[in-house]
PDB file of N, CA, C and O in Angstrom:
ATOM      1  N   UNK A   1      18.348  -4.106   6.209  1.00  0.00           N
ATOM      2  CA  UNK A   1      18.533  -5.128   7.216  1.00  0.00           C
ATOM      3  C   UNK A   1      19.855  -5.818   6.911  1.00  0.00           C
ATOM      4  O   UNK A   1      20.083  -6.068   5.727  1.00  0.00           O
ATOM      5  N   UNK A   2      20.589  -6.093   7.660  1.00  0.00           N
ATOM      6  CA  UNK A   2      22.010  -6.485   7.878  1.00  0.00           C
ATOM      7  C   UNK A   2      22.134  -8.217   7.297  1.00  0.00           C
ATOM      8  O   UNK A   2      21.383  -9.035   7.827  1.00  0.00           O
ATOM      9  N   UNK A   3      22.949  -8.603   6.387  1.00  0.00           N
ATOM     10  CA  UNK A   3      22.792  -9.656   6.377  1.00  0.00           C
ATOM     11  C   UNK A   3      22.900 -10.717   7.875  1.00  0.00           C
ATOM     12  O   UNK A   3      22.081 -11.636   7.862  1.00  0.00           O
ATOM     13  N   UNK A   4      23.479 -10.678   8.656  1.00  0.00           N
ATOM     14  CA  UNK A   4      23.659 -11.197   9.508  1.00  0.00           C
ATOM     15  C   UNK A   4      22.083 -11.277  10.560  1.00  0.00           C
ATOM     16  O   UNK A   4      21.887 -12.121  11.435  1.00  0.00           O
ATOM     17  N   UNK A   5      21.454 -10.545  10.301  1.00  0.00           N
ATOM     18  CA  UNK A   5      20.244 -10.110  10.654  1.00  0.00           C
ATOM     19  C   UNK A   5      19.062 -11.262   9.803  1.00  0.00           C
ATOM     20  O   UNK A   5      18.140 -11.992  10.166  1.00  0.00           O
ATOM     21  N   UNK A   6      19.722 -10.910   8.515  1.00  0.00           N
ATOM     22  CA  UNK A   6      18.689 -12.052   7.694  1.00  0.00           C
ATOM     23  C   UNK A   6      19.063 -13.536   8.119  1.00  0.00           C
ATOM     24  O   UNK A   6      18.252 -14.443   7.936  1.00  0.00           O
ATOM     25  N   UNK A   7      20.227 -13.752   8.654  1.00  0.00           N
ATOM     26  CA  UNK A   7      20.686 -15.196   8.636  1.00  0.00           C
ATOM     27  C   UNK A   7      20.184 -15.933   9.811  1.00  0.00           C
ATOM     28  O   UNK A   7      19.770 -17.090   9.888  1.00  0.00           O
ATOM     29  N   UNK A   8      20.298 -15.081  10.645  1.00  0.00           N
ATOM     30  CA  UNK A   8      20.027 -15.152  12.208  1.00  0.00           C
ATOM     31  C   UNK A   8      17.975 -15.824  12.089  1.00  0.00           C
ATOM     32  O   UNK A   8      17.373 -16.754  12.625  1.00  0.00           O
ATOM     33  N   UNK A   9      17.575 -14.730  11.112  1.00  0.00           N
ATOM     34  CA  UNK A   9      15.502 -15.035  11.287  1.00  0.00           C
ATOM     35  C   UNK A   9      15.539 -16.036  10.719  1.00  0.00           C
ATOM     36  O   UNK A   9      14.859 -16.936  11.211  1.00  0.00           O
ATOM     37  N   UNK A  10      16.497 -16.420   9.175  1.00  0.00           N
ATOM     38  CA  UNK A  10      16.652 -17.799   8.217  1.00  0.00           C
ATOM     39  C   UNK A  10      16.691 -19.349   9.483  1.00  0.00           C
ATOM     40  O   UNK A  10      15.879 -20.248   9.700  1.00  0.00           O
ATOM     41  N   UNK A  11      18.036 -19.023  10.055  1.00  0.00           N
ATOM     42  CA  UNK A  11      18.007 -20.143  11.147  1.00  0.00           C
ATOM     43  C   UNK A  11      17.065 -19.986  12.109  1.00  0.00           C
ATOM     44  O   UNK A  11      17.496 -20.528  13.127  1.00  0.00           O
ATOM     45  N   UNK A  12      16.064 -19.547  12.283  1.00  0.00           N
ATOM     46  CA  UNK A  12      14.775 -19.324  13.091  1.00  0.00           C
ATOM     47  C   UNK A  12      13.852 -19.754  12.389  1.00  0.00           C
ATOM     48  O   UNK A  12      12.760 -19.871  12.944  1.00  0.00           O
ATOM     49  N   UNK A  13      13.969 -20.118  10.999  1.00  0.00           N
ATOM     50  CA  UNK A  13      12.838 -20.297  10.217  1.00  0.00           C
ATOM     51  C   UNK A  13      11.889 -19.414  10.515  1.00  0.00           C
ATOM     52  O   UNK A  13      10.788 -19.898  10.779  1.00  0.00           O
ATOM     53  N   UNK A  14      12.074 -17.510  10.571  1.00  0.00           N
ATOM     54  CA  UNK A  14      10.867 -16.666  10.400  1.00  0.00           C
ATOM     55  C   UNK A  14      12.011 -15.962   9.936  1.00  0.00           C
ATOM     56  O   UNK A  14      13.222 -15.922  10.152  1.00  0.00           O
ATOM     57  N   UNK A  15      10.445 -14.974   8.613  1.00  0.00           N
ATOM     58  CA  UNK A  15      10.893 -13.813   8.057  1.00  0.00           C
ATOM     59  C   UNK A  15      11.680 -12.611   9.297  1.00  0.00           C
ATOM     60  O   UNK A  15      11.344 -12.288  10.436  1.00  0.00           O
ATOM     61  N   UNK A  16      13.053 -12.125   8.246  1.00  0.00           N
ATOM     62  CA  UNK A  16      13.358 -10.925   9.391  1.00  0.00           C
ATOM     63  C   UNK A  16      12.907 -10.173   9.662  1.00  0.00           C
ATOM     64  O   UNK A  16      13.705  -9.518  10.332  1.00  0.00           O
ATOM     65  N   UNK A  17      11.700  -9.535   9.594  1.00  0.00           N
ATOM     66  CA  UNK A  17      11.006  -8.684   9.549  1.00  0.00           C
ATOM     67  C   UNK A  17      10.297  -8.756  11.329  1.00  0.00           C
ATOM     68  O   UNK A  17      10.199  -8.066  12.344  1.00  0.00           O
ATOM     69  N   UNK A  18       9.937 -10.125  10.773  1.00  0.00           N
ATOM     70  CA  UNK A  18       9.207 -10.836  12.230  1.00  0.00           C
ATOM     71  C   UNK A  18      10.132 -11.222  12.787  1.00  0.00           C
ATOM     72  O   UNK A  18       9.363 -11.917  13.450  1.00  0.00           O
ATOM     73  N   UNK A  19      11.344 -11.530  13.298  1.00  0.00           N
ATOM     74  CA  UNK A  19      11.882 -11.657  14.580  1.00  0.00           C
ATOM     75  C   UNK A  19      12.265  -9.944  14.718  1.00  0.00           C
ATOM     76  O   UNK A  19      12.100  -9.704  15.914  1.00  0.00           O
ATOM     77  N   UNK A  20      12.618  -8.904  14.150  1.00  0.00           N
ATOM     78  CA  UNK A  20      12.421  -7.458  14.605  1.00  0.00           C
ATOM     79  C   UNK A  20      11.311  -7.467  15.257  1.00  0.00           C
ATOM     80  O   UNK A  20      11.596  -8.010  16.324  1.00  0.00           O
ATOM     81  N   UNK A  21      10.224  -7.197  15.265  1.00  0.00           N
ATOM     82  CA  UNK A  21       9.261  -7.174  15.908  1.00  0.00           C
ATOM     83  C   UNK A  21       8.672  -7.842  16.683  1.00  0.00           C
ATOM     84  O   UNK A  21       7.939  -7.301  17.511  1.00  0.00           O
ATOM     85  N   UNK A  22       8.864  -9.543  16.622  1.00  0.00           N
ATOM     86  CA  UNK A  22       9.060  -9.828  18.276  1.00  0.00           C
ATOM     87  C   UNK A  22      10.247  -9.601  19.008  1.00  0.00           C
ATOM     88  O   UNK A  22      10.172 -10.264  20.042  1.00  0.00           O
ATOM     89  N   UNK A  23      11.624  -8.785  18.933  1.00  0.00           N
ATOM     90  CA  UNK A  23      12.364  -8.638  19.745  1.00  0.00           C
ATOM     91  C   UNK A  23      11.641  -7.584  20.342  1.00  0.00           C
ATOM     92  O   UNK A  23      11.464  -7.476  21.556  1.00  0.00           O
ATOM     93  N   UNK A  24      11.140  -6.648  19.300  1.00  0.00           N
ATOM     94  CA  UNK A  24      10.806  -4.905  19.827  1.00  0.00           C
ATOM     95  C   UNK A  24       9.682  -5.512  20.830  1.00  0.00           C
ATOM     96  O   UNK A  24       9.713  -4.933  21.915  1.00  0.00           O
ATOM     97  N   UNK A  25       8.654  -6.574  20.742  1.00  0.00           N
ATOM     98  CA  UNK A  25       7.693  -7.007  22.086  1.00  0.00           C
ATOM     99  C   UNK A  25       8.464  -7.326  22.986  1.00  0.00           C
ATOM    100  O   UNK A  25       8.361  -6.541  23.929  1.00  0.00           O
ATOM    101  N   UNK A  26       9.297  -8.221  23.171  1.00  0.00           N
ATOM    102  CA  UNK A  26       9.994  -8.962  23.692  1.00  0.00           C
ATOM    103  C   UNK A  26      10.680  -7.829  24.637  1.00  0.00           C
ATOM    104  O   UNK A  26      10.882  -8.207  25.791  1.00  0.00           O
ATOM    105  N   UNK A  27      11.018  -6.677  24.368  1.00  0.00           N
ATOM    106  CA  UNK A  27      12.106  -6.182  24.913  1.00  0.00           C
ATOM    107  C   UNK A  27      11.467  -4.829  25.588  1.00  0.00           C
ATOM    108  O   UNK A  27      11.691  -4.546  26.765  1.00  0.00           O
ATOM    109  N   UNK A  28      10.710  -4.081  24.791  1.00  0.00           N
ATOM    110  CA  UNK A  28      10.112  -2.741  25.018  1.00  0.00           C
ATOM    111  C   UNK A  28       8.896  -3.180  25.370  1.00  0.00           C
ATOM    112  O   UNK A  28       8.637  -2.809  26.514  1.00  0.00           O
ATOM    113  N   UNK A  29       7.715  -4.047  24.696  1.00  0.00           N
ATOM    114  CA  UNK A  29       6.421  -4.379  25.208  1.00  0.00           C
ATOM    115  C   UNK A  29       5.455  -3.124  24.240  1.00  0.00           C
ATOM    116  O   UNK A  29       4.323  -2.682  24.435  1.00  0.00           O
ATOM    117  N   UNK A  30       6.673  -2.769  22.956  1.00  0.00           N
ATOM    118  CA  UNK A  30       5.434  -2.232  21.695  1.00  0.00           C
ATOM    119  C   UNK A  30       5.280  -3.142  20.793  1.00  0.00           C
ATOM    120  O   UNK A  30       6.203  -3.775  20.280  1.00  0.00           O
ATOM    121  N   UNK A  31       3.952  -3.279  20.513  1.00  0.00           N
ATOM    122  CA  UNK A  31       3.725  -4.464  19.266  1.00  0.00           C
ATOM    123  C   UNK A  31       3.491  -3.752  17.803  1.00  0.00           C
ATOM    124  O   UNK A  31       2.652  -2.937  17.418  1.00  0.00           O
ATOM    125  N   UNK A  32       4.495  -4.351  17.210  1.00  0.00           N
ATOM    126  CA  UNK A  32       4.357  -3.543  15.737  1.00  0.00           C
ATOM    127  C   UNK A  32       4.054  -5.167  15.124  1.00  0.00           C
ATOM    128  O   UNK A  32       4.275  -6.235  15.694  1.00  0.00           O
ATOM    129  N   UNK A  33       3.519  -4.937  13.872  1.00  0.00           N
ATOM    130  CA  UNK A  33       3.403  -5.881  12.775  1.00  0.00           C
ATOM    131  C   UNK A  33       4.045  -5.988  11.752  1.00  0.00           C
ATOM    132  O   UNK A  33       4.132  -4.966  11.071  1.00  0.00           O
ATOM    133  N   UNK A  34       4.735  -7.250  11.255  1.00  0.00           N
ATOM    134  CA  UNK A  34       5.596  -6.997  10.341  1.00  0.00           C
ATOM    135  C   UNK A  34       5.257  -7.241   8.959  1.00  0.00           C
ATOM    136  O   UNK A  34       4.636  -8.206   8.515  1.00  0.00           O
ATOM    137  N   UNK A  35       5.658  -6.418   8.432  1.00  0.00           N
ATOM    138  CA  UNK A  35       5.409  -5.956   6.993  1.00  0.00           C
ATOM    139  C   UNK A  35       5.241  -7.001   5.699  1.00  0.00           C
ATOM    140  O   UNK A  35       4.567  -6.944   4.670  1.00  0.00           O
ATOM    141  N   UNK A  36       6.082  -7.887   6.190  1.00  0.00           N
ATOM    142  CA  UNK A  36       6.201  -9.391   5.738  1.00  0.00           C
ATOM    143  C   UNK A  36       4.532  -9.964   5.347  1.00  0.00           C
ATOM    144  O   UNK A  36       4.379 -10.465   4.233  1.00  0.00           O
ATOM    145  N   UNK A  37       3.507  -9.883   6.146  1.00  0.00           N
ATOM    146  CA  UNK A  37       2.623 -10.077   6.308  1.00  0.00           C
ATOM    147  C   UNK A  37       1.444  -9.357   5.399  1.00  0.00           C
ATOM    148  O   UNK A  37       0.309  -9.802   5.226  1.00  0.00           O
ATOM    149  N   UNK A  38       1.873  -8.405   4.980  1.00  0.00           N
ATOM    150  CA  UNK A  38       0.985  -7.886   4.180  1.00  0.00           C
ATOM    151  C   UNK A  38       1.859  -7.896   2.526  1.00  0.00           C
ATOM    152  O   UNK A  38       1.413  -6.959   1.862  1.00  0.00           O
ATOM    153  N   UNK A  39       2.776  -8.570   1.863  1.00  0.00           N
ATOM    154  CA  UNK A  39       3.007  -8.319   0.926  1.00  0.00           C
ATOM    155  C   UNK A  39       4.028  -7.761   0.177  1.00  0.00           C
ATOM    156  O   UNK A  39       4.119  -7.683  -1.048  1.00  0.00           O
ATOM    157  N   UNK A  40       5.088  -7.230   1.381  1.00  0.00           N
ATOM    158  CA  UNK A  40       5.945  -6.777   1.012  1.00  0.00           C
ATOM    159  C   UNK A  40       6.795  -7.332   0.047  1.00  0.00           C
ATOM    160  O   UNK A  40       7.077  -8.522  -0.091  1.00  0.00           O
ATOM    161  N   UNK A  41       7.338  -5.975  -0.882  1.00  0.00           N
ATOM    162  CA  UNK A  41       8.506  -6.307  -2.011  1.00  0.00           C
ATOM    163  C   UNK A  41      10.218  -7.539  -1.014  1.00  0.00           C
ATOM    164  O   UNK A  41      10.907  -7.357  -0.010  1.00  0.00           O
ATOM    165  N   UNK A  42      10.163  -8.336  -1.786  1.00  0.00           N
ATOM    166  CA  UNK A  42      11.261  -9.160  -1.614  1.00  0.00           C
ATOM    167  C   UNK A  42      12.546  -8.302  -1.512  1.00  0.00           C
ATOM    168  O   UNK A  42      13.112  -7.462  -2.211  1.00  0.00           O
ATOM    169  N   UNK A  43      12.728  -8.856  -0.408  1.00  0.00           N
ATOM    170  CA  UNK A  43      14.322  -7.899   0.263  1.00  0.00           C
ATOM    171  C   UNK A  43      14.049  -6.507   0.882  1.00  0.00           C
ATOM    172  O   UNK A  43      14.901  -5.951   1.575  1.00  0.00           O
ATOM    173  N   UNK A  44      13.109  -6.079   0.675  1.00  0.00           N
ATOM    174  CA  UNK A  44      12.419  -5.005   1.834  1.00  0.00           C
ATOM    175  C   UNK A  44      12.303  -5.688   3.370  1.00  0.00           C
ATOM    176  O   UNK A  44      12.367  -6.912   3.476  1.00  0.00           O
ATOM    177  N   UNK A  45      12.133  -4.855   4.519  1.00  0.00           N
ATOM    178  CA  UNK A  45      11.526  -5.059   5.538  1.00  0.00           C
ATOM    179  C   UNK A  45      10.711  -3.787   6.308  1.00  0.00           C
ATOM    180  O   UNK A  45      11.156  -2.721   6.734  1.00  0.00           O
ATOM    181  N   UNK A  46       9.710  -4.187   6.311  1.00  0.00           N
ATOM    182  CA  UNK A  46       9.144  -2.672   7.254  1.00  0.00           C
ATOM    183  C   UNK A  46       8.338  -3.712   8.453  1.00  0.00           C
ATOM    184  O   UNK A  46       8.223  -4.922   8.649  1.00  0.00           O
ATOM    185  N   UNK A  47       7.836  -2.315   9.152  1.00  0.00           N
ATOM    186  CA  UNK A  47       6.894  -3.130  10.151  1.00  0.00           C
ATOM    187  C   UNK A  47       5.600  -2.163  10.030  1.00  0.00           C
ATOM    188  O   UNK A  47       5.905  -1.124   9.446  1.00  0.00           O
ATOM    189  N   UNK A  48       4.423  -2.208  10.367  1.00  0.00           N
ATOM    190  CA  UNK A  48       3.212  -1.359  10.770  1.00  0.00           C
ATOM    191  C   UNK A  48       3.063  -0.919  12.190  1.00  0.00           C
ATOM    192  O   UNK A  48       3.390  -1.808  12.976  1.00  0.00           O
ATOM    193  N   UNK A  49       2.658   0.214  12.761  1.00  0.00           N
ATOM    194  CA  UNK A  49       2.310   0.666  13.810  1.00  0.00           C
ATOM    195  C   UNK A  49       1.290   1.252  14.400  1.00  0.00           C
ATOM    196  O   UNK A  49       1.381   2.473  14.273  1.00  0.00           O
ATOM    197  N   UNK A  50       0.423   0.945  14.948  1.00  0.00           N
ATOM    198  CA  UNK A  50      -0.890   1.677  15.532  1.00  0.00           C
ATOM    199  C   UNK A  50      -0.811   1.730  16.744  1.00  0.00           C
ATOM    200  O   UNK A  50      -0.442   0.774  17.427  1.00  0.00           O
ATOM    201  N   UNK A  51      -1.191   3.000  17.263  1.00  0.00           N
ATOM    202  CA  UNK A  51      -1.391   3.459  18.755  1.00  0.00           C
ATOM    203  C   UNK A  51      -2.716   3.081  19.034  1.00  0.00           C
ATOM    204  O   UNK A  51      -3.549   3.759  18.433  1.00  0.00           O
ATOM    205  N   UNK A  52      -3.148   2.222  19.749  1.00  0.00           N
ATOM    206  CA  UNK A  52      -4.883   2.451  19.853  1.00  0.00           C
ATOM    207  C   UNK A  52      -4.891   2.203  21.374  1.00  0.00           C
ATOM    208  O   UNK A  52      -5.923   2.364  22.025  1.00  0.00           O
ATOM    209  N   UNK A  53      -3.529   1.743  22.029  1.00  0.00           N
ATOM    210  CA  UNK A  53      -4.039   1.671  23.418  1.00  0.00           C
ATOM    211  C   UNK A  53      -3.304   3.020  24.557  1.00  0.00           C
ATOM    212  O   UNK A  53      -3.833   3.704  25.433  1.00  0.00           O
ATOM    213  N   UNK A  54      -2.170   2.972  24.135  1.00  0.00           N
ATOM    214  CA  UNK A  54      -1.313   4.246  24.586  1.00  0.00           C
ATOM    215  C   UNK A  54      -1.712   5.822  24.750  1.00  0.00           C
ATOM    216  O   UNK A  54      -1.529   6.515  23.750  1.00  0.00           O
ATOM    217  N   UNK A  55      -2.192   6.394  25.810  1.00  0.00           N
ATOM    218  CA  UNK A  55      -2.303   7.777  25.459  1.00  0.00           C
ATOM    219  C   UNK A  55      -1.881   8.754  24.788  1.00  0.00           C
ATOM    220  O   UNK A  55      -0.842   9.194  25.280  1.00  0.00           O
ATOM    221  N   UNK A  56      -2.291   9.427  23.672  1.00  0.00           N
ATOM    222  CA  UNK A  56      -1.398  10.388  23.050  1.00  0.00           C
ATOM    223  C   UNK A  56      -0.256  11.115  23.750  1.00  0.00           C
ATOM    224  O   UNK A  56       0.814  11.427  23.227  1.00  0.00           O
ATOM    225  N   UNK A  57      -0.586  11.313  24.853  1.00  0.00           N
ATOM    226  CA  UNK A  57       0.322  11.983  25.512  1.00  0.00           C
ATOM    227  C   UNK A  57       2.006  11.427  25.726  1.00  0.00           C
ATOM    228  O   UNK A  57       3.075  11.974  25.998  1.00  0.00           O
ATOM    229  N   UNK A  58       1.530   9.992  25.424  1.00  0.00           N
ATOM    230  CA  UNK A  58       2.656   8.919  25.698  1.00  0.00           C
ATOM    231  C   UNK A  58       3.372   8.523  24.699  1.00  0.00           C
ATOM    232  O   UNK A  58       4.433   7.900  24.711  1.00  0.00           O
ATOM    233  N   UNK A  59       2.523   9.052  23.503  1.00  0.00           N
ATOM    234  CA  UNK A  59       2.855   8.607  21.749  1.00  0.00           C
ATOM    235  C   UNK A  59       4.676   8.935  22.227  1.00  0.00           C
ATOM    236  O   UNK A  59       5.329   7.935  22.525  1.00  0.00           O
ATOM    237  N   UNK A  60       5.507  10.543  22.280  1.00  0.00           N
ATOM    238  CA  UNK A  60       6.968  10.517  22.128  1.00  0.00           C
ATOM    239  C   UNK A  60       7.534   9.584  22.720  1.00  0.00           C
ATOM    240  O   UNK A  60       8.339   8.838  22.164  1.00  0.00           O
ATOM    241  N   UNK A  61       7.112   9.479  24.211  1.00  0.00           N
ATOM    242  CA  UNK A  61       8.383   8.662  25.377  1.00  0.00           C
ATOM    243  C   UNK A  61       8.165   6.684  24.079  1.00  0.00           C
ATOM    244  O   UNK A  61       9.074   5.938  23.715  1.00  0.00           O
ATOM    245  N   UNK A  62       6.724   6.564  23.822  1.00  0.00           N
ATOM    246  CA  UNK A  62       6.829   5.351  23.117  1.00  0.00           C
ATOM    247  C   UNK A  62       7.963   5.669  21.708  1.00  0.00           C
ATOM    248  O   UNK A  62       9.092   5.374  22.099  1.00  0.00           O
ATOM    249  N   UNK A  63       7.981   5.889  21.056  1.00  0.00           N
ATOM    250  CA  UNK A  63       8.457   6.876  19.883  1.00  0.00           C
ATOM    251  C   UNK A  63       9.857   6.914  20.195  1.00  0.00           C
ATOM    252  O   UNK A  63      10.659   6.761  19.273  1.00  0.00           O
ATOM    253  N   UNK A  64      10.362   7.143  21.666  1.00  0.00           N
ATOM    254  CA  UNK A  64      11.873   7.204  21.859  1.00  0.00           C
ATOM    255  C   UNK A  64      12.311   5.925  22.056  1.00  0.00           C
ATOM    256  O   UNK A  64      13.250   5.355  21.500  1.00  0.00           O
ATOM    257  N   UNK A  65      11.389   5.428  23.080  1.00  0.00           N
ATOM    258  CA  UNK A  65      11.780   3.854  23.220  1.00  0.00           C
ATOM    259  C   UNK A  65      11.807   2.919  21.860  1.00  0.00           C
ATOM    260  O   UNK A  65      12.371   1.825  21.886  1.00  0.00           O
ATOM    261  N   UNK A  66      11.173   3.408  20.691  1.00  0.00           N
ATOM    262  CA  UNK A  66      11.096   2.123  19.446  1.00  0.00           C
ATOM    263  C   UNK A  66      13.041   2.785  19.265  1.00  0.00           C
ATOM    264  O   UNK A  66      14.115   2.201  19.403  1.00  0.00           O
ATOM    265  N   UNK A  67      12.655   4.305  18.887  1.00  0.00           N
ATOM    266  CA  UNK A  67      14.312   4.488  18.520  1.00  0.00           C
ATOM    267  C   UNK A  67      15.397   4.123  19.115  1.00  0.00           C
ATOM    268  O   UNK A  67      16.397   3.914  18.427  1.00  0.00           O
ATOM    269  N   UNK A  68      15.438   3.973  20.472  1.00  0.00           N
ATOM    270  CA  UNK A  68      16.447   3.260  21.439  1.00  0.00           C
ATOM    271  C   UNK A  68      16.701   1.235  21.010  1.00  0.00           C
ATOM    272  O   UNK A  68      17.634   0.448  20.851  1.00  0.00           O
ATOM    273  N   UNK A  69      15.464   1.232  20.999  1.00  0.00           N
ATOM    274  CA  UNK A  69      15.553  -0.424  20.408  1.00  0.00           C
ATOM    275  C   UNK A  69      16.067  -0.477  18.935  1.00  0.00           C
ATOM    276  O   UNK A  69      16.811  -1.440  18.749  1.00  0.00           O
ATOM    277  N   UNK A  70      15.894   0.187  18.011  1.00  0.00           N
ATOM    278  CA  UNK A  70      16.369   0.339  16.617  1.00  0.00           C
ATOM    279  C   UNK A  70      17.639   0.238  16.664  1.00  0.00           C
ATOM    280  O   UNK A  70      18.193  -0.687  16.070  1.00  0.00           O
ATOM    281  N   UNK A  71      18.407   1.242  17.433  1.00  0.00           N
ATOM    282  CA  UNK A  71      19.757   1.522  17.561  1.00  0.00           C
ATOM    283  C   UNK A  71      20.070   0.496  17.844  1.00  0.00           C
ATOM    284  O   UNK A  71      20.893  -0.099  17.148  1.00  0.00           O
ATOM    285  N   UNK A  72      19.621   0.030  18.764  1.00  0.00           N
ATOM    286  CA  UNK A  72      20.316  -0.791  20.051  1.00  0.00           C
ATOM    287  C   UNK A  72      20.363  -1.965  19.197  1.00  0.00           C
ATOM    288  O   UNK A  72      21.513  -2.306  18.917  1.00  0.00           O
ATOM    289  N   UNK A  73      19.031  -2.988  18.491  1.00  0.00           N
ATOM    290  CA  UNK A  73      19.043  -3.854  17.215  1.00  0.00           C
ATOM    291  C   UNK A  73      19.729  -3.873  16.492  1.00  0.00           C
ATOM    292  O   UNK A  73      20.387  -4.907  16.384  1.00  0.00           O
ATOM    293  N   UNK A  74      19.963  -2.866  15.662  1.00  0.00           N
ATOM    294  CA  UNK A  74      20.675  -2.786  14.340  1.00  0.00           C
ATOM    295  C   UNK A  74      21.909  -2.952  14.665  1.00  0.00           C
ATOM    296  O   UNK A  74      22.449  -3.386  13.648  1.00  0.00           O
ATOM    297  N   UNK A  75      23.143  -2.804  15.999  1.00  0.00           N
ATOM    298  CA  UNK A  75      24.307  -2.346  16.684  1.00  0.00           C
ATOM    299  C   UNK A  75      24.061  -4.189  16.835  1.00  0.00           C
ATOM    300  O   UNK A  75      24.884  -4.822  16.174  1.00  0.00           O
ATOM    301  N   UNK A  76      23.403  -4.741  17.341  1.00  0.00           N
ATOM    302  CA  UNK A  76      23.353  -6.157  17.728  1.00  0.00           C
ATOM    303  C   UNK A  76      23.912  -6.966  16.189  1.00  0.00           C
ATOM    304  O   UNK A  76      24.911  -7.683  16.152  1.00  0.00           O
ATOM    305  N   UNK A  77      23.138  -6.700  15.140  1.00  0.00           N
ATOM    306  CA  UNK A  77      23.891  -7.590  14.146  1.00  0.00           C
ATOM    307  C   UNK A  77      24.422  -6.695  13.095  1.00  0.00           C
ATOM    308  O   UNK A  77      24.361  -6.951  11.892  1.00  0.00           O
ATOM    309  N   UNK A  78      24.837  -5.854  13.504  1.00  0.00           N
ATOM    310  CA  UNK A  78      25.805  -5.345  12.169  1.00  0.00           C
ATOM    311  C   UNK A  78      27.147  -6.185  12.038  1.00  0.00           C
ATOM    312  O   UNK A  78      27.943  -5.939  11.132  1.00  0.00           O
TER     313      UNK A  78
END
């Protein structure tokens, strides 16, 4: 995660982890959970993902859209 990325959730007062993942709601309408939340090692960030409402069939086109937002995120605060 980009420092500028960490500075940005710091002045939000939330872990970066969690403003990634409410942008990815915010923007695409997939809800991931952020990793922050369960324990994660300091200076890591991950998020969790479960399909339970999406049809399998839909799992890639969802799957392309997280990767389009990744790009598109990470390009925002590098």
């Amino acid at each position: 995660m980009s420092e500028r990325a960490i500075k940005r959730a710091s002045e939000m007062n939330v872990q970066a982890d969690f403003m990634y993942c409410m942008d990815m709601l915010n923007e695409t309408g997939i809800m991931v959970v952020p990793g922050s939340g369960f324990g994660q090692r300091e200076g890591t960030y991950h998020f969790r993902i479960t399909n339970l409402v999406s049809p399998s069939g839909e799992m890639a086109s969802t799957l392309e859209s997280l990767k389009e937002f990744n790009e598109s995120w990470h390009a925002r605060y590098a």
